[in-house]
C-alpha positions as CSV (number, residue, x, y, z in Angstrom):
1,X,74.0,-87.3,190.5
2,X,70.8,-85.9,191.1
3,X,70.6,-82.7,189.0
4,X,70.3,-79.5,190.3
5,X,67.0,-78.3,189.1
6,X,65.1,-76.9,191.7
7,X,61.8,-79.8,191.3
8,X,64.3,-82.6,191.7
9,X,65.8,-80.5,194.9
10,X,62.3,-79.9,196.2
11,X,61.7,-83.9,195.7
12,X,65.0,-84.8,197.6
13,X,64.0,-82.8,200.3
14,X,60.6,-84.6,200.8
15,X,62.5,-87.7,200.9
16,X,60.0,-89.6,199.5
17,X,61.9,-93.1,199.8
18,X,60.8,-92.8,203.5
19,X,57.2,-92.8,202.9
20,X,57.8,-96.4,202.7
21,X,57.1,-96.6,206.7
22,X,53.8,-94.8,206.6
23,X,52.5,-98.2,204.9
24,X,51.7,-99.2,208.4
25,X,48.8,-97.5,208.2
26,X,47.5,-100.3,206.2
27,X,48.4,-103.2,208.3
28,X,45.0,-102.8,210.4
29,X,42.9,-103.3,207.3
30,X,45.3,-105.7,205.5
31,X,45.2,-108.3,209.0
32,X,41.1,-107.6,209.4
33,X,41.3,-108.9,206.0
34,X,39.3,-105.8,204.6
35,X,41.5,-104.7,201.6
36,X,37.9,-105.4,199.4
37,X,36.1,-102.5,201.3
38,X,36.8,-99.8,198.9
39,X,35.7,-96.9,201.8
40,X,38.1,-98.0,204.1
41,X,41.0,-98.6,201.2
42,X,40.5,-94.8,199.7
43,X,40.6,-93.6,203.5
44,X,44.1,-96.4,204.3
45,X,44.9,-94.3,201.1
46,X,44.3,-90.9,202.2
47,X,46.0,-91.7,205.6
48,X,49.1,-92.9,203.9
49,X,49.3,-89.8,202.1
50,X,48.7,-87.5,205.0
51,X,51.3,-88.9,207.1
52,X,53.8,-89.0,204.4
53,X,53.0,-84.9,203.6
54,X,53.5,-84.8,207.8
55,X,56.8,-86.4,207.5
56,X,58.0,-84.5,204.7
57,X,57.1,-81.6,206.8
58,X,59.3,-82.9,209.6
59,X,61.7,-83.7,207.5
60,X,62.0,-80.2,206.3
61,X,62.2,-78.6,209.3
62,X,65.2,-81.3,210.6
63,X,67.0,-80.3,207.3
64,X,66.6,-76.7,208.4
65,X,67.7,-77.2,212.2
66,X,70.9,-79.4,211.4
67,X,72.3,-77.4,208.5
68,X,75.2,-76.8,209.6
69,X,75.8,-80.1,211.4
70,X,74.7,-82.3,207.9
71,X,77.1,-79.9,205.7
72,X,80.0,-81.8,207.6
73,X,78.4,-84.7,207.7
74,X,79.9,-87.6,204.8
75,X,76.7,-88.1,203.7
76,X,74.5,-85.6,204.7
77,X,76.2,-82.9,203.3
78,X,74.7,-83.8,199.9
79,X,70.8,-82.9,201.0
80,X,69.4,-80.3,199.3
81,X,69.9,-77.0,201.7
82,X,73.0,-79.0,203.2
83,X,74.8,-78.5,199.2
84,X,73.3,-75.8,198.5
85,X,71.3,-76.6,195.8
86,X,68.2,-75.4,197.5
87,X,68.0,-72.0,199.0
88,X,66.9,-72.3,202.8
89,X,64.3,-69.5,202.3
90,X,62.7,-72.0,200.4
91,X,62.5,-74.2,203.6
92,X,60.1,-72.6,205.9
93,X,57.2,-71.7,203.5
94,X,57.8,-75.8,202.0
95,X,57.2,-77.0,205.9
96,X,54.2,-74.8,206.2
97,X,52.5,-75.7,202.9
98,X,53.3,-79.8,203.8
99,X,51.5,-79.1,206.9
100,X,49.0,-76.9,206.3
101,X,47.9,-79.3,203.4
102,X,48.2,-82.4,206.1
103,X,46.0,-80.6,208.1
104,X,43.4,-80.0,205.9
105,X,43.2,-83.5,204.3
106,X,43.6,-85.1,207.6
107,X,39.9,-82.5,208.7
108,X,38.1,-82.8,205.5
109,X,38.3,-86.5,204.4
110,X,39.3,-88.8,207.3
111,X,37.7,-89.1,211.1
112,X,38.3,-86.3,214.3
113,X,40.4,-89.5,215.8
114,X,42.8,-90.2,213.4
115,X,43.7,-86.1,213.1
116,X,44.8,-85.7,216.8
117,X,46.4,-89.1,215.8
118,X,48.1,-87.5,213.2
119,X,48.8,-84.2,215.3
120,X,50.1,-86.2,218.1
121,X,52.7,-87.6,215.5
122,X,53.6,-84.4,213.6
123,X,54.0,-83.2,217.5
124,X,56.8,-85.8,218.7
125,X,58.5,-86.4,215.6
126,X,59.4,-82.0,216.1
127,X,60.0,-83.0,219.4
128,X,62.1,-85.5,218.5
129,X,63.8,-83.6,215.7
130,X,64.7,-80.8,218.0
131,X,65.5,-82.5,221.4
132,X,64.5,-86.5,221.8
133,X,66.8,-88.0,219.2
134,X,69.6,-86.8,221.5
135,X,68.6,-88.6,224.7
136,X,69.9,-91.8,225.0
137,X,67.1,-94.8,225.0
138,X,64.5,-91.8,224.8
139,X,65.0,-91.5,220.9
140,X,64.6,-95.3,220.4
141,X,61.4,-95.1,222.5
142,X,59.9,-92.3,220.8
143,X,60.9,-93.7,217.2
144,X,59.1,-96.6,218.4
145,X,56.0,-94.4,219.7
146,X,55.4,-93.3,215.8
147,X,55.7,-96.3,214.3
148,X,52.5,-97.4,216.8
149,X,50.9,-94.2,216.0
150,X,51.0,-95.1,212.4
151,X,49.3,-98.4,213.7
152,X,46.6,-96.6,215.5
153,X,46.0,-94.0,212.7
154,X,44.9,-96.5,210.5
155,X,42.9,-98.0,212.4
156,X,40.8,-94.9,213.1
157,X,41.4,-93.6,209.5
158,X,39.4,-96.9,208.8
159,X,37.2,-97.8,211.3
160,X,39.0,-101.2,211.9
161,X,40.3,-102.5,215.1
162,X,43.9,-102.0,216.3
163,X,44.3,-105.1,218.8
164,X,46.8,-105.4,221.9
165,X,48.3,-108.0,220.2
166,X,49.3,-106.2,216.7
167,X,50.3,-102.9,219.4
168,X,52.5,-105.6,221.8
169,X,53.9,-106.7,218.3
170,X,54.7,-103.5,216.8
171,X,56.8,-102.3,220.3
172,X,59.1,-105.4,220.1
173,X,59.5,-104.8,216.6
């Protein structure tokens, strides 16, 4: 259904329909009520856009790691190096460019903070990837530890205040 040329594979891999989550990295801006501050919008922007490149990168390398488990899988067996219709070589240099490109936006146009932020994430969503998701209660604590480091990254990534209150919320959420 998808096509098998290699962009549209490439695409598929990044999963791009779960960038979705990284637009937490607005809510600090959205509840200070600062959407109008252009700075702090093109860096919420920026932000949004690194931690979606870091997640594609993740998700790359967790399509790599479970290969063999997703081609037996009902539904996973229709990703991109699952099928077949793109080449795992293809996989590592992908994860490395996502990163490496992460990196240098993260360095170059937002703050110090919100790039060990952003480490930190790229850091336990591997973890999780390779290890976490497969302890019981851990993986719902650790999927719950990214979704406040999204949180905290926009904050930094825009100067604005991440209270106790929107942290408190976003654990029970």
């Amino acid at each position: 259904p998808y096509g098998s040329f290699p962009a549209v594979q490439l695409l598929r891999v990044l999963r791009p329909h779960q960038w979705v989550k990284n637009l937490l990295v607005f809510a600090p801006l959205v509840l200070a009520q600062q959407l109008g501050d252009r700075a702090r919008l093109t860096a919420a922007g920026l932000a949004f856009l690194a931690f979606s490149l870091a997640a594609s990168g993740v998700y790359v390398v967790n399509d790599l790691l479970d290969v063999e488990a997703d081609r037996v899988h009902p539904t996973k067996r229709n990703r991109p190096f699952a099928s077949g219709t793109l080449a795992m070589r293809a996989g590592p240099p992908l994860a490395t460019v996502l990163f490496l490109v992460t990196a240098v936006l993260s360095a170059v146009w937002l703050r110090p903070a919100f790039a060990l932020l952003l480490a930190s994430y790229v850091a336990l969503a591997l973890l999780y990837t390779v290890w976490l998701k497969r302890v019981l209660l851990v993986d719902v604590f650790t999927l719950t530890s990214l979704y406040v480091l999204r949180l905290l990254a926009g904050g930094y990534a825009t100067d604005t205040r991440v209270t106790e209150w929107l942290i408190a919320f976003a654990v029970f959420l």
